[in-house]
C-alpha positions as CSV (number, residue, x, y, z in Angstrom):
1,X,82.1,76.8,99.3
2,X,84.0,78.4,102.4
3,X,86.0,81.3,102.2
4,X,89.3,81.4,102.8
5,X,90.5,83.4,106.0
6,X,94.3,83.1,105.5
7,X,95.5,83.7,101.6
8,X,99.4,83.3,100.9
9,X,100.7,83.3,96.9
10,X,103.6,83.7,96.1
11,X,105.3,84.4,99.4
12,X,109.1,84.8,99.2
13,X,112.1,86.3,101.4
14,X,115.5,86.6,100.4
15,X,118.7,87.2,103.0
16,X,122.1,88.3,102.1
17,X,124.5,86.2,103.4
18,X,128.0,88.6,103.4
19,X,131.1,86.2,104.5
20,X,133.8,88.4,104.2
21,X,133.1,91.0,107.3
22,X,135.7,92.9,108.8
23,X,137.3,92.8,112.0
24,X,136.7,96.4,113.4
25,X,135.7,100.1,112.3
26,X,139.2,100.7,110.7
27,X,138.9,97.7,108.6
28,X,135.4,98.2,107.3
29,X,136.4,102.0,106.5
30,X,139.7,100.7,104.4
31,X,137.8,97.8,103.2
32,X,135.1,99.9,101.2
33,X,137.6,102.5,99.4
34,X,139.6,99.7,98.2
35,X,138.9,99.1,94.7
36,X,140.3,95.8,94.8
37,X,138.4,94.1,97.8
38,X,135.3,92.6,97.0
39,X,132.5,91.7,99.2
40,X,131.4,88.3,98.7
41,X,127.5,88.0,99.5
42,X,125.6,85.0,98.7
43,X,121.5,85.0,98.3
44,X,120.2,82.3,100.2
45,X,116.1,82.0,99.8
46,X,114.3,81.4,102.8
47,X,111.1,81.3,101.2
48,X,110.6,80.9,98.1
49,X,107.0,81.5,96.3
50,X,105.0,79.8,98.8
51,X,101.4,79.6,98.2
52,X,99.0,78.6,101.2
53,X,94.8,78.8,102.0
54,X,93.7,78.3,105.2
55,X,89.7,77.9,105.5
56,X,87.9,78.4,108.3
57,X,88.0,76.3,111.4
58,X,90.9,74.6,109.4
59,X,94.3,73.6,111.7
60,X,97.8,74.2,110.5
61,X,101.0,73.1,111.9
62,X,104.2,73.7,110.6
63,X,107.2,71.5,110.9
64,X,110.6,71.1,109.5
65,X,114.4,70.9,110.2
66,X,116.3,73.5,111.4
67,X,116.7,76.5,109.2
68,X,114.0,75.5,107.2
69,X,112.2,78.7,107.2
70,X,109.1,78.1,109.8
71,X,110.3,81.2,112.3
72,X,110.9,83.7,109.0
73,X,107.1,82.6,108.0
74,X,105.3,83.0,111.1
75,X,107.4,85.9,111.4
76,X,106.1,87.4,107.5
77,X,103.1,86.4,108.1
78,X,102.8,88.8,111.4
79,X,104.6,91.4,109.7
80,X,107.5,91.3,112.5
């Protein structure tokens, strides 16, 4: 049996998506103090628990549609 040379479990990255962004400095600064403004932020998963071997002399390509996650994972995987 071969070992593995590349081992992913579990791999998973998470972005926070915040929509309401203010228009300058001022704003920000006004923004946070108010009690009654409330940042919306949504989660959005671009990877989510992905689990991958590769073995030895073994080829991988990766394909998808746009903003399916392939850049973020090559970029994990590199540690960039």
């Amino acid at each position: 049996m071969q070992k593995p040379e590349i081992k992913i479990e579990k791999l998973s990255l998470q972005f926070m998506i915040y929509h309401d962004k203010a228009l300058s400095l001022k704003e920000a600064v006004i923004n946070r103090f108010r009690l009654r403004h409330r940042v919306q932020v949504e989660k959005f998963w671009a990877l989510k628990e992905i689990d991958l071997i590769i073995k030895e002399n073994e080829r991988v390509g990766i394909i998808g549609l746009n903003g399916a996650g392939k850049s973020s994972f090559l970029k994990t995987m590199c540690k960039i």
